[in-house]
Backbone and ligand atoms as CSV (ligand in chain L), in Angstrom:
chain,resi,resn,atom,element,x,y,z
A,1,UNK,N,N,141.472,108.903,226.775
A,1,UNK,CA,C,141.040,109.856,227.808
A,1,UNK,C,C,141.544,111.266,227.451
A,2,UNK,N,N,140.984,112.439,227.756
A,2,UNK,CA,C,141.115,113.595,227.472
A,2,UNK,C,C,142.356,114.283,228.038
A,3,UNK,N,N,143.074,114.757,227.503
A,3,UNK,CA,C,144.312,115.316,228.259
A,3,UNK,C,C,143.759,116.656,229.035
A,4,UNK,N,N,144.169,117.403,230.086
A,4,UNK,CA,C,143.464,118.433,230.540
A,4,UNK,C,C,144.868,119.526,230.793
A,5,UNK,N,N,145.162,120.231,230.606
A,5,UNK,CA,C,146.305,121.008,230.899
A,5,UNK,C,C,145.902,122.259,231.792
A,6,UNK,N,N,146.441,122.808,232.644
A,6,UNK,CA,C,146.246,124.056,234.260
A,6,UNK,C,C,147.708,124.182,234.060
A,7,UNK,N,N,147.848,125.229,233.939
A,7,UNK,CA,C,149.243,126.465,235.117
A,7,UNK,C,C,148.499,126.199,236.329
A,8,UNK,N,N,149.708,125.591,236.735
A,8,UNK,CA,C,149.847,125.795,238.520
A,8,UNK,C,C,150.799,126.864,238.870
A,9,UNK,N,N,150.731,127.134,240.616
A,9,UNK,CA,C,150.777,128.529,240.789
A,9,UNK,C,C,151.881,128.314,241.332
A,10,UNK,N,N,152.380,127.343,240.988
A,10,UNK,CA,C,154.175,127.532,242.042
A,10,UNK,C,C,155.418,128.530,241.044
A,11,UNK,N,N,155.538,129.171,241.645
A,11,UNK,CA,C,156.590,130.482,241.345
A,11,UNK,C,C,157.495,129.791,241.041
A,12,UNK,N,N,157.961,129.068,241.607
A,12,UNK,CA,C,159.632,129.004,241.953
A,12,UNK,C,C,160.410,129.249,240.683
A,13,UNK,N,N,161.807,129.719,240.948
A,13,UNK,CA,C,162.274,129.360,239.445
A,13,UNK,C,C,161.749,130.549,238.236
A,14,UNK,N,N,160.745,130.768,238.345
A,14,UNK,CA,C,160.009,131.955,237.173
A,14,UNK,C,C,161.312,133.085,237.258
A,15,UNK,N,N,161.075,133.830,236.230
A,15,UNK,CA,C,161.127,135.285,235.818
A,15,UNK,C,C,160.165,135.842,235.523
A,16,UNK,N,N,160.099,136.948,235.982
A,16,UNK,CA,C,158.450,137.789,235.627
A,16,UNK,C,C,158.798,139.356,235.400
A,17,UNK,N,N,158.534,139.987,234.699
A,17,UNK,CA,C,158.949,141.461,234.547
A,17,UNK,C,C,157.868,142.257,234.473
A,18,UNK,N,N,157.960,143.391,235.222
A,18,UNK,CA,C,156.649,144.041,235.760
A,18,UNK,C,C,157.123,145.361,235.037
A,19,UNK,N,N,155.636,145.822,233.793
A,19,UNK,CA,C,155.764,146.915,233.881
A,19,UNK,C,C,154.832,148.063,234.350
A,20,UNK,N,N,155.285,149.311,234.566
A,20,UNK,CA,C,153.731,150.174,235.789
A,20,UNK,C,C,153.814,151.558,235.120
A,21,UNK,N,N,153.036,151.921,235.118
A,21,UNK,CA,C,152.900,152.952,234.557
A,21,UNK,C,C,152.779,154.107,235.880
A,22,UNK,N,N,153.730,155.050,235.707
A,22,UNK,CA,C,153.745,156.265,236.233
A,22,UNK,C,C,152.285,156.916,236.548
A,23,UNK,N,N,151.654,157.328,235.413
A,23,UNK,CA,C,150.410,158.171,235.464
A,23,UNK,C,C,149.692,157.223,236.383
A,24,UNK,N,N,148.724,158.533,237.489
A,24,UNK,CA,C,148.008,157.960,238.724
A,24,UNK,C,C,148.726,156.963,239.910
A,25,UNK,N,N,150.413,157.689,240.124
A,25,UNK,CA,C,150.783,156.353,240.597
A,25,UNK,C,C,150.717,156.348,242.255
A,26,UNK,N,N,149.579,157.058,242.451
A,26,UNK,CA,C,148.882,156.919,244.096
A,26,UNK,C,C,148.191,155.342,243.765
A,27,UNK,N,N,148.140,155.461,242.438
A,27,UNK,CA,C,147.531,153.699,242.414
A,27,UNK,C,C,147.985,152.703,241.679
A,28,UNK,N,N,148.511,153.175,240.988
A,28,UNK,CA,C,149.607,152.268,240.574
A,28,UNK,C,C,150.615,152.157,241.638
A,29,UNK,N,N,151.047,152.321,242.106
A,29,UNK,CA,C,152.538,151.668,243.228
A,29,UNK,C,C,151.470,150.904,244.200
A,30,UNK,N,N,150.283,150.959,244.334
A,30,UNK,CA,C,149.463,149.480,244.967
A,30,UNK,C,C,149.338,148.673,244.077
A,31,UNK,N,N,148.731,149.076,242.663
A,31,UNK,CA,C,148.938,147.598,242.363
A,31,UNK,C,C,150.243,147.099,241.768
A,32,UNK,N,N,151.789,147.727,242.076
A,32,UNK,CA,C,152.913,147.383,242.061
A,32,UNK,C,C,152.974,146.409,243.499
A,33,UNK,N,N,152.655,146.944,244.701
A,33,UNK,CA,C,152.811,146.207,245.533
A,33,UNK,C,C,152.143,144.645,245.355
A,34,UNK,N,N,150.357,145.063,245.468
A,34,UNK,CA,C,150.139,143.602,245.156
A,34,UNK,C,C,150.538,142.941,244.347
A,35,UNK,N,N,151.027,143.072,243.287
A,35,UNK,CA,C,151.929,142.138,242.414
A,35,UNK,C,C,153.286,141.523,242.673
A,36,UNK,N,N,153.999,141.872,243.374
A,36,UNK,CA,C,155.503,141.797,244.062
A,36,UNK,C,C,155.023,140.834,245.165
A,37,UNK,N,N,153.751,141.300,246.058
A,37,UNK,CA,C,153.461,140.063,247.261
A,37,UNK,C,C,153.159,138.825,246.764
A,38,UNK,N,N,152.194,139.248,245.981
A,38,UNK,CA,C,151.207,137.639,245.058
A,38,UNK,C,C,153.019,136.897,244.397
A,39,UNK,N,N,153.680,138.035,244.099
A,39,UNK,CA,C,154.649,136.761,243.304
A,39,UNK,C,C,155.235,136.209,244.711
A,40,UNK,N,N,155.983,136.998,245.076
A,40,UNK,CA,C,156.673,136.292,246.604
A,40,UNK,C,C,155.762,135.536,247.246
A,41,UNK,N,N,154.705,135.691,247.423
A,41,UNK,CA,C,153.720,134.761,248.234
A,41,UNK,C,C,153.421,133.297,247.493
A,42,UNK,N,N,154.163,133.517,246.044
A,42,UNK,CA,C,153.859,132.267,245.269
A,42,UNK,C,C,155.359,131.711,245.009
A,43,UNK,N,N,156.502,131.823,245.361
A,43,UNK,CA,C,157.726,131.407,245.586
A,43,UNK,C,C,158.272,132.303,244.683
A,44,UNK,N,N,157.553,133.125,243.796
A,44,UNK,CA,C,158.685,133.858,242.805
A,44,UNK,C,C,159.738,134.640,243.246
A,45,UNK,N,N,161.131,134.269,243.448
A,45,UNK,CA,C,162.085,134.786,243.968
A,45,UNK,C,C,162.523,136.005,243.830
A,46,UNK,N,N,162.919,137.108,244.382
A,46,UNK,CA,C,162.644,138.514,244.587
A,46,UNK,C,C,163.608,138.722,243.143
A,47,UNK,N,N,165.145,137.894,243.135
A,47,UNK,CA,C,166.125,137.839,241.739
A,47,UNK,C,C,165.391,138.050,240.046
A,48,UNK,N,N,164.487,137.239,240.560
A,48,UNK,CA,C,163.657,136.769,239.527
A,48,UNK,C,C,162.880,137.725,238.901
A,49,UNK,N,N,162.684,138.882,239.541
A,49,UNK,CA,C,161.750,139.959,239.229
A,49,UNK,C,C,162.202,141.457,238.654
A,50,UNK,N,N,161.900,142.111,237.766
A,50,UNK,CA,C,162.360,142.678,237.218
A,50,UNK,C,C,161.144,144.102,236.828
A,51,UNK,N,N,160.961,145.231,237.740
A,51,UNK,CA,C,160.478,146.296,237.388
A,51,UNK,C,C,160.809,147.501,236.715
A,52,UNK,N,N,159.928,147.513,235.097
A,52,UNK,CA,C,159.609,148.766,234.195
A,52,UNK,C,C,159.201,149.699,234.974
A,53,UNK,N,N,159.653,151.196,235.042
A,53,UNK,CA,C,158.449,152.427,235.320
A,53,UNK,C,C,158.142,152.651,233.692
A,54,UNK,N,N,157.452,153.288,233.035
A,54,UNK,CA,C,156.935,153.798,232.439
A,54,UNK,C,C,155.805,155.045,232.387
A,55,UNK,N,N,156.120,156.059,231.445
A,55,UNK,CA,C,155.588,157.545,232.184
A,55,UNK,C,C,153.914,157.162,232.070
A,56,UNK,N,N,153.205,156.300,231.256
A,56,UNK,CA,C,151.499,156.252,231.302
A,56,UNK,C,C,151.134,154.894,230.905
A,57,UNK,N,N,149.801,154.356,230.643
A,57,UNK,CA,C,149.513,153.068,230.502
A,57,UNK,C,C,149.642,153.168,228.785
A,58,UNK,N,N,149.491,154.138,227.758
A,58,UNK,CA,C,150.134,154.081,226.367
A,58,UNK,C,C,151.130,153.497,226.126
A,59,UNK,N,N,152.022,153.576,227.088
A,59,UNK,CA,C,153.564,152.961,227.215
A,59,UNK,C,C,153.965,151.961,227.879
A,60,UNK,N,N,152.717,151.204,228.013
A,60,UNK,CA,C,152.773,150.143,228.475
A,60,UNK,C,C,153.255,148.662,226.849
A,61,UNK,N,N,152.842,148.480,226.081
A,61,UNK,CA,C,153.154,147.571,225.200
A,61,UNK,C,C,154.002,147.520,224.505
A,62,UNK,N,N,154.768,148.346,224.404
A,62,UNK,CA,C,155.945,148.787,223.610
A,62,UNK,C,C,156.664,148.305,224.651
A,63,UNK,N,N,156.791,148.977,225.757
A,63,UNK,CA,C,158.023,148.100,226.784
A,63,UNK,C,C,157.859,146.318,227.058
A,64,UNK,N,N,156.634,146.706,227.291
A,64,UNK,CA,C,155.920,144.553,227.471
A,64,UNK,C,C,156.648,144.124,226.598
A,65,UNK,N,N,156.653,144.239,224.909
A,65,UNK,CA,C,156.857,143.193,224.022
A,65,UNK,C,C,158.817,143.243,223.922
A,66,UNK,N,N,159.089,144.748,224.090
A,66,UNK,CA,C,160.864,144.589,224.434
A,66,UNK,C,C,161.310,143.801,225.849
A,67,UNK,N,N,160.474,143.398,226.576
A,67,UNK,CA,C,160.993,142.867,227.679
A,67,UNK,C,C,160.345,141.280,227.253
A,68,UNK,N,N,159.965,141.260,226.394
A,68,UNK,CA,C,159.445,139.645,226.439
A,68,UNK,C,C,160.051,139.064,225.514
A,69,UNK,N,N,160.418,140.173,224.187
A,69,UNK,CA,C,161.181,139.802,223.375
A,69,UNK,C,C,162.535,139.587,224.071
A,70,UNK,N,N,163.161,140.027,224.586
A,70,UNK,CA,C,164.697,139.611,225.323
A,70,UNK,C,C,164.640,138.187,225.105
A,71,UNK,N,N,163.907,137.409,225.414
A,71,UNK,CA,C,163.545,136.146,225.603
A,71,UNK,C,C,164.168,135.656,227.560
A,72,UNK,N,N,164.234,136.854,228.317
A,72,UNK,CA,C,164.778,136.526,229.499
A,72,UNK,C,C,163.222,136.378,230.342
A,73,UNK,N,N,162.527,136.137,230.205
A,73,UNK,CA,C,161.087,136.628,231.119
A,73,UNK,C,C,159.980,135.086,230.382
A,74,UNK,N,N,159.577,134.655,231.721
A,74,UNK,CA,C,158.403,133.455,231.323
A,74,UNK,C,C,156.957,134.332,231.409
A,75,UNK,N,N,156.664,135.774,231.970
A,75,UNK,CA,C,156.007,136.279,231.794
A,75,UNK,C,C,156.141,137.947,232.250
A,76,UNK,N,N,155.069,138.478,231.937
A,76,UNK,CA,C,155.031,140.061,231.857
A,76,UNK,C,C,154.181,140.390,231.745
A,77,UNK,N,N,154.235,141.286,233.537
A,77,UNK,CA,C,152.643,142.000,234.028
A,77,UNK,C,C,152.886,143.525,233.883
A,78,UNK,N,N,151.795,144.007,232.520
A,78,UNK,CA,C,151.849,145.381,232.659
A,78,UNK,C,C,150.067,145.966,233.932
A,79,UNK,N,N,150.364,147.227,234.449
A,79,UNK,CA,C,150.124,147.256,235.278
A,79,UNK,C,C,149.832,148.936,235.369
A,80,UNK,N,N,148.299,149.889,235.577
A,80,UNK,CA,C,148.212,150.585,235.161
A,80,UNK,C,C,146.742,151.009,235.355
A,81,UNK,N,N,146.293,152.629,235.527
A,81,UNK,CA,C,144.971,153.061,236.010
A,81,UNK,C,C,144.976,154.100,235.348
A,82,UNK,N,N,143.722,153.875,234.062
A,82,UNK,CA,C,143.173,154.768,233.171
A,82,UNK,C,C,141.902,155.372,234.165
A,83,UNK,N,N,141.691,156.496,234.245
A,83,UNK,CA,C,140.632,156.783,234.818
A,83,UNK,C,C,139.904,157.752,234.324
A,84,UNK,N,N,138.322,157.262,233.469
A,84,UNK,CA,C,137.572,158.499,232.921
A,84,UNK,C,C,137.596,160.137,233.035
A,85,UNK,N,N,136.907,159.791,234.305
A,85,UNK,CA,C,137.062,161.143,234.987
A,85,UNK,C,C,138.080,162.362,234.836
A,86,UNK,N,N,139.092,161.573,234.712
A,86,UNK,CA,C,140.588,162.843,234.894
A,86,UNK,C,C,141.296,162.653,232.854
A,87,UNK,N,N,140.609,162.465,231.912
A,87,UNK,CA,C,140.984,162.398,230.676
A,87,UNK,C,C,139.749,162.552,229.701
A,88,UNK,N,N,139.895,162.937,228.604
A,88,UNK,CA,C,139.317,163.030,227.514
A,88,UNK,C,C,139.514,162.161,226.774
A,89,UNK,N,N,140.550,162.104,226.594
A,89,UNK,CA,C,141.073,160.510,226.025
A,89,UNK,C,C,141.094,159.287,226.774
A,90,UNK,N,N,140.689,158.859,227.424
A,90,UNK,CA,C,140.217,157.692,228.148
A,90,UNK,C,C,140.176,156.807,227.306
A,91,UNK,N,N,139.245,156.997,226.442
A,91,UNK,CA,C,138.974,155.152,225.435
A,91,UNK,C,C,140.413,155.125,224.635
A,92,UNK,N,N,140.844,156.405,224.222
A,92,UNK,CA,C,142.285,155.977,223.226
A,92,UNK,C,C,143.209,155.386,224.084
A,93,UNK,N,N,143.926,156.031,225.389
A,93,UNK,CA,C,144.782,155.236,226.173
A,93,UNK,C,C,144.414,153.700,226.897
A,94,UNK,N,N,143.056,153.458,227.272
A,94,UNK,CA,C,142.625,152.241,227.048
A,94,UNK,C,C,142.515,151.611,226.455
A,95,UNK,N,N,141.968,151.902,225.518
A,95,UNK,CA,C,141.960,150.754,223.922
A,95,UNK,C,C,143.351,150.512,223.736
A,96,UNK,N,N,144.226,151.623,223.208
A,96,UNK,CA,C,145.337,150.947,222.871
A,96,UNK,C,C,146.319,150.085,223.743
A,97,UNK,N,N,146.035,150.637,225.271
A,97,UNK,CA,C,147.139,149.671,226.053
A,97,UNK,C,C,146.349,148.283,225.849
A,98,UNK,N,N,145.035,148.169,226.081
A,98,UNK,CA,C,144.809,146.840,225.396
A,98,UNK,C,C,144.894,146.349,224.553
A,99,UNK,N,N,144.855,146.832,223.301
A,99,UNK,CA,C,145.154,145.722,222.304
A,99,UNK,C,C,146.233,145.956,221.742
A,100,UNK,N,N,147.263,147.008,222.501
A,100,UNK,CA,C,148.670,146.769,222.601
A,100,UNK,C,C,149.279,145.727,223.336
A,101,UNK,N,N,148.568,145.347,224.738
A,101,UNK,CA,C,149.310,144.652,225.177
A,101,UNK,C,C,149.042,143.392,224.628
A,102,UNK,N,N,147.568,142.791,224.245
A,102,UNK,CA,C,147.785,141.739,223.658
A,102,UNK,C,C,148.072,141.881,222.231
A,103,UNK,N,N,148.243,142.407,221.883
A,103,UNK,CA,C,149.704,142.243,220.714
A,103,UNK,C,C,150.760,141.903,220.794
A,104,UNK,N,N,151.599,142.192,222.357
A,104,UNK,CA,C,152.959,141.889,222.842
A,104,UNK,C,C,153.032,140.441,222.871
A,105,UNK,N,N,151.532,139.758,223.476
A,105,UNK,CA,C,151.549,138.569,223.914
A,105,UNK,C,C,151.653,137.727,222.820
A,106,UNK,N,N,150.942,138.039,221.641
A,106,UNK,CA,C,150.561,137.111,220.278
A,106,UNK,C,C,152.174,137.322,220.072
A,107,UNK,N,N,152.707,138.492,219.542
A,107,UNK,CA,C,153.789,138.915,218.704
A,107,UNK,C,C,155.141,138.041,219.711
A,108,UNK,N,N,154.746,137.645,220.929
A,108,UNK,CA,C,156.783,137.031,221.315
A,108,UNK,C,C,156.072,136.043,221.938
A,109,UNK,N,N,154.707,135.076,221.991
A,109,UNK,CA,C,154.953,134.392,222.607
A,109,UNK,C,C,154.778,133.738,224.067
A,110,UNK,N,N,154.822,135.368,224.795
A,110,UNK,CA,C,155.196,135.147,225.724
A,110,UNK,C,C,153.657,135.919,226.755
A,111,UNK,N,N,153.617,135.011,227.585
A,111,UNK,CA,C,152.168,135.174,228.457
A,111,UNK,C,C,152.542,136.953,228.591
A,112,UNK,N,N,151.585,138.181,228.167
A,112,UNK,CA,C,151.727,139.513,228.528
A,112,UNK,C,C,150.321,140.159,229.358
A,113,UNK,N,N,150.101,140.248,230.701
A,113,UNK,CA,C,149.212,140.109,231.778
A,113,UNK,C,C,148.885,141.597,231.717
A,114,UNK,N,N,147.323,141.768,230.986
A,114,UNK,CA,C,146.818,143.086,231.640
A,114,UNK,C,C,146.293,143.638,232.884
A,115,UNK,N,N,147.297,144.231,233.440
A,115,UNK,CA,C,146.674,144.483,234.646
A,115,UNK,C,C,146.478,146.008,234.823
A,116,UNK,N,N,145.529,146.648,234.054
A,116,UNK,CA,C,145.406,147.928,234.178
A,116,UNK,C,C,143.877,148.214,234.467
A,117,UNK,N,N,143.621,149.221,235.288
A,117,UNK,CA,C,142.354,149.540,235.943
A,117,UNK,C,C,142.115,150.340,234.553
A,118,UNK,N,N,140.444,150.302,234.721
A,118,UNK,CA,C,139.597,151.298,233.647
A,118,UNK,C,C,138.521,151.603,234.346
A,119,UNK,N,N,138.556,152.833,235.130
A,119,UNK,CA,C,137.497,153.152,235.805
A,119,UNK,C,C,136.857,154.479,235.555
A,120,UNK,N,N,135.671,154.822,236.201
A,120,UNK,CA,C,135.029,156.179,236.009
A,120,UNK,C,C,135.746,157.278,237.048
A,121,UNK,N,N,136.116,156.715,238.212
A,121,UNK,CA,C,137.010,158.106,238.413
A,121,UNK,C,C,137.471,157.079,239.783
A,122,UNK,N,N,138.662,158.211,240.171
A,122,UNK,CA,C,139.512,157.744,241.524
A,122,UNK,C,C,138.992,156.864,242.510
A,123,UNK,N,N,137.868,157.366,243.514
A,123,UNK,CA,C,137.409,155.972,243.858
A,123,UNK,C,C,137.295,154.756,243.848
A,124,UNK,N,N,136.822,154.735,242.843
A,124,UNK,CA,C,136.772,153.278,241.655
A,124,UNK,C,C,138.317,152.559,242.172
A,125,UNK,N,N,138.728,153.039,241.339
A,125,UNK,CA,C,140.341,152.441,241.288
A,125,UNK,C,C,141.236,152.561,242.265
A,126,UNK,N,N,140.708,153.503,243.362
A,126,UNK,CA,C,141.382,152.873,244.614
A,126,UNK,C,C,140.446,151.833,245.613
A,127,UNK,N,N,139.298,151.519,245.107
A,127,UNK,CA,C,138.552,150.118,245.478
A,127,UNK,C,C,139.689,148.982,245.009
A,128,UNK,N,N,140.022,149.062,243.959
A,128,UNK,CA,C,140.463,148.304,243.107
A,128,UNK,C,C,141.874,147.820,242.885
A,129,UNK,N,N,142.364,148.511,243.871
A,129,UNK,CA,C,144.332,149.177,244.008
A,129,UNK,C,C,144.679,148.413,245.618
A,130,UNK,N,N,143.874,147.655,246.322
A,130,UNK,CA,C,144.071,147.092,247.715
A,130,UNK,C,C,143.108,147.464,248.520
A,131,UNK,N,N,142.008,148.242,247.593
A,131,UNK,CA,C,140.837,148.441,248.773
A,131,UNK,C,C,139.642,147.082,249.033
A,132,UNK,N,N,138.869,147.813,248.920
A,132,UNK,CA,C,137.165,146.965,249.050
A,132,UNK,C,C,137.243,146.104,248.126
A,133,UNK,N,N,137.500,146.106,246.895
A,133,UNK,CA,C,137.437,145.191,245.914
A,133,UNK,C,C,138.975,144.736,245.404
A,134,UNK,N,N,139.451,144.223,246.585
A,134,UNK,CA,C,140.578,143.731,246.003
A,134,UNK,C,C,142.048,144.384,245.566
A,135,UNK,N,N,142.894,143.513,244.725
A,135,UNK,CA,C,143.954,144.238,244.235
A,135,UNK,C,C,144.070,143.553,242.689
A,136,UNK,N,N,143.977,144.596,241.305
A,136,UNK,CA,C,143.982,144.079,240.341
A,136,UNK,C,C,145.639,143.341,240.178
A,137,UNK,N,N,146.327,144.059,240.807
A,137,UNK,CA,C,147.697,143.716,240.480
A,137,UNK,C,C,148.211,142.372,241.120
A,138,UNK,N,N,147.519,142.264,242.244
A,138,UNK,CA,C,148.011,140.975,242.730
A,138,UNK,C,C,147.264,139.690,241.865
A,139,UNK,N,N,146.006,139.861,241.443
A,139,UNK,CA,C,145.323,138.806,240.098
A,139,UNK,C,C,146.094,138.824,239.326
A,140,UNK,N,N,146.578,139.992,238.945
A,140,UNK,CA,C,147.698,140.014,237.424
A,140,UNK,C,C,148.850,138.775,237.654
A,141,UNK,N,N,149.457,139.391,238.876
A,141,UNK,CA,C,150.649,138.339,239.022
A,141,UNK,C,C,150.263,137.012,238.964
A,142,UNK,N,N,149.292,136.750,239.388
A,142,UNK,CA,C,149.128,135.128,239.687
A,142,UNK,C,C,148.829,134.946,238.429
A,143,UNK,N,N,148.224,135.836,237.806
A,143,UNK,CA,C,148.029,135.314,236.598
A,143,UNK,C,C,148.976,135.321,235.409
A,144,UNK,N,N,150.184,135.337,235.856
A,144,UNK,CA,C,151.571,135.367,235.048
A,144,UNK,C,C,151.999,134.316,235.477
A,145,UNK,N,N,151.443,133.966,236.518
A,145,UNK,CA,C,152.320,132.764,236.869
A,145,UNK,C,C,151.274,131.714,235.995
A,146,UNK,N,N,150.401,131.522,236.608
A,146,UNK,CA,C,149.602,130.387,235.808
A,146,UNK,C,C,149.815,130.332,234.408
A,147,UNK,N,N,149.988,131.771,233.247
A,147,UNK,CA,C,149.720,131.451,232.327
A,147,UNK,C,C,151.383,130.200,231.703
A,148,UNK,N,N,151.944,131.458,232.836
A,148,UNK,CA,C,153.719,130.889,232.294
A,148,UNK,C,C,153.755,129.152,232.338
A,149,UNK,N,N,153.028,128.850,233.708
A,149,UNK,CA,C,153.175,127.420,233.661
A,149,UNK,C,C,152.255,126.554,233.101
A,150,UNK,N,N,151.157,127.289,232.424
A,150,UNK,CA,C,150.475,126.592,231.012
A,150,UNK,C,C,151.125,126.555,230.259
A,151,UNK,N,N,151.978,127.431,229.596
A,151,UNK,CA,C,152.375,127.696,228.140
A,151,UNK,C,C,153.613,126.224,228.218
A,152,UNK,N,N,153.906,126.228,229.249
A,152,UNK,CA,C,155.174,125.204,229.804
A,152,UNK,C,C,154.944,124.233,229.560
A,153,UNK,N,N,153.495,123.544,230.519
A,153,UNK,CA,C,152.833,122.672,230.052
A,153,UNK,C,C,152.850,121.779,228.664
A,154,UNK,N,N,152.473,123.374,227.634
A,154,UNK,CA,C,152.132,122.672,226.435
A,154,UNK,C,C,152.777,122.567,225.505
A,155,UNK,N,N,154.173,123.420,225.560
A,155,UNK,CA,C,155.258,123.193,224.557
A,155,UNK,C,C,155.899,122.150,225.510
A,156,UNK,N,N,156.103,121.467,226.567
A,156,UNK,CA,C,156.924,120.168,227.215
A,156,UNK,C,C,157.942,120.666,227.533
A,157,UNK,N,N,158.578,119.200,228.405
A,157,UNK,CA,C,160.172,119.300,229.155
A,157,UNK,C,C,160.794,119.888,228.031
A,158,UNK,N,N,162.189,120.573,228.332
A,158,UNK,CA,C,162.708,121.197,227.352
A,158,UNK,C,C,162.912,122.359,226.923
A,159,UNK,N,N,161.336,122.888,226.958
A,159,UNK,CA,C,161.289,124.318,226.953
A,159,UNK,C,C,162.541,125.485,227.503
A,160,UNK,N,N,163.106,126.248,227.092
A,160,UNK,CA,C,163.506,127.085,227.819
A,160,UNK,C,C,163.397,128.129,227.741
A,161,UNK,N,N,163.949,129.214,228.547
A,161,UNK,CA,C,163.646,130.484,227.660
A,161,UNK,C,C,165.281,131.257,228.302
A,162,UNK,N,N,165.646,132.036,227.372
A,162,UNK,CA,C,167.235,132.697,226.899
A,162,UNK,C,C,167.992,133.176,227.864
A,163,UNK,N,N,168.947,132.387,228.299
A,163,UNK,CA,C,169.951,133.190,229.567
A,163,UNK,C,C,169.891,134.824,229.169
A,164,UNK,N,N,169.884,135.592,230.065
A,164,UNK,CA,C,170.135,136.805,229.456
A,164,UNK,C,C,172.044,137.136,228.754
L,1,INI,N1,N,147.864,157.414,231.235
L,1,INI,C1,C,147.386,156.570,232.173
L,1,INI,O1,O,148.052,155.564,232.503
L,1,INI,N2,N,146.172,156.799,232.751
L,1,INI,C2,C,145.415,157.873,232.423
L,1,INI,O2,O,144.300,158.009,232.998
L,1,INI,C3,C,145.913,158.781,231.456
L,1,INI,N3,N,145.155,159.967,231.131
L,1,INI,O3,O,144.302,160.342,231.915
L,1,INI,O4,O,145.399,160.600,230.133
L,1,INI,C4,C,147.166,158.532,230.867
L,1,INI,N4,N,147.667,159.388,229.944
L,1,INI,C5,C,149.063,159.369,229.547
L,1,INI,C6,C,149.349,158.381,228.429
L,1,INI,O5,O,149.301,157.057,228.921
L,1,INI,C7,C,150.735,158.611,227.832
L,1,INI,O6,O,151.705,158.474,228.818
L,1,INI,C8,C,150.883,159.994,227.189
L,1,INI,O7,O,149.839,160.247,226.288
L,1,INI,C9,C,152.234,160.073,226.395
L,1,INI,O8,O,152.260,159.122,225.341
């Protein structure tokens, strides 16, 4: 019979380290919030949690992969609102926080959760920050949790990861 493996969403016990980027942080500190509720709302214990500022979403993967590298963290939500409208550089600070951040994730291991808005201008991303469409940051978290308790899953009992 087929083995099937799911992260389930029980917190408890996790470490999770959140990093947010400064720039736009009328929307970023929402989706700081929804991420802090989604974990507490999923047992992740307030101890357990550990928030980066960082001055823009560029500076988002460089801190991700030093906080994952510690080996103290089962996961790490970076967290962050590029917005067309207000940059010229838009695709460079997007592109790279993305395939910076999954670089962090390949390079330690360790589940690294993009949670950064890419929108055409402010609106957008305060739809997107706890409005009309949700909160990207609170998906992020849950989705640190799930990935953490896949990865758990599939390396088995035993697993640990590094007292600090
Ligand atoms: N950083 C963001 O997080 N969002 C943006 O929309 C943005 N814009 O518009 O430029 C932005 N720029 C700053 C960048 O992330 C770095 O902090 C900066 O370039 C220093 O490295």
């Amino acid at each position: 019979m087929a083995r099937e493996l799911r992260g389930n969403l029980q917190g408890n016990g996790l470490r999770v380290a959140i990093v947010v980027a400064r720039f736009n942080q009328f929307v970023t500190q929402k989706l700081l919030e929804g991420a802090r509720d989604a974990l507490s709302s999923h047992g992740v214990d307030d101890d357990g949690v550990t928030v980066a500022w960082v001055p823009g979403s560029f500076e988002l993967p460089l801190t991700a992969k030093t906080l994952a590298g510690t080996g103290s963290y089962d996961a790490v939500v970076c967290l962050g609102a590029v917005i067309r409208g207000e940059t010229t550089h838009y695709d460079m600070v997007a592109g790279q926080a993305a395939s910076g951040i999954s670089r962090a994730a390949l390079d330690t291991e360790v589940p690294v959760i993009f949670g950064v808005l890419t929108c055409e201008n402010m609106e957008q991303a305060i739809d997107r920050a706890g409005g009309k469409s949700g909160n990207l940051g609170h998906n992020a978290a849950v989705g640190a949790i799930e990935m953490a308790r896949l990865l758990q899953a599939i390396r088995g009992p035993g697993q640990a990861i590094k007292e600090p």
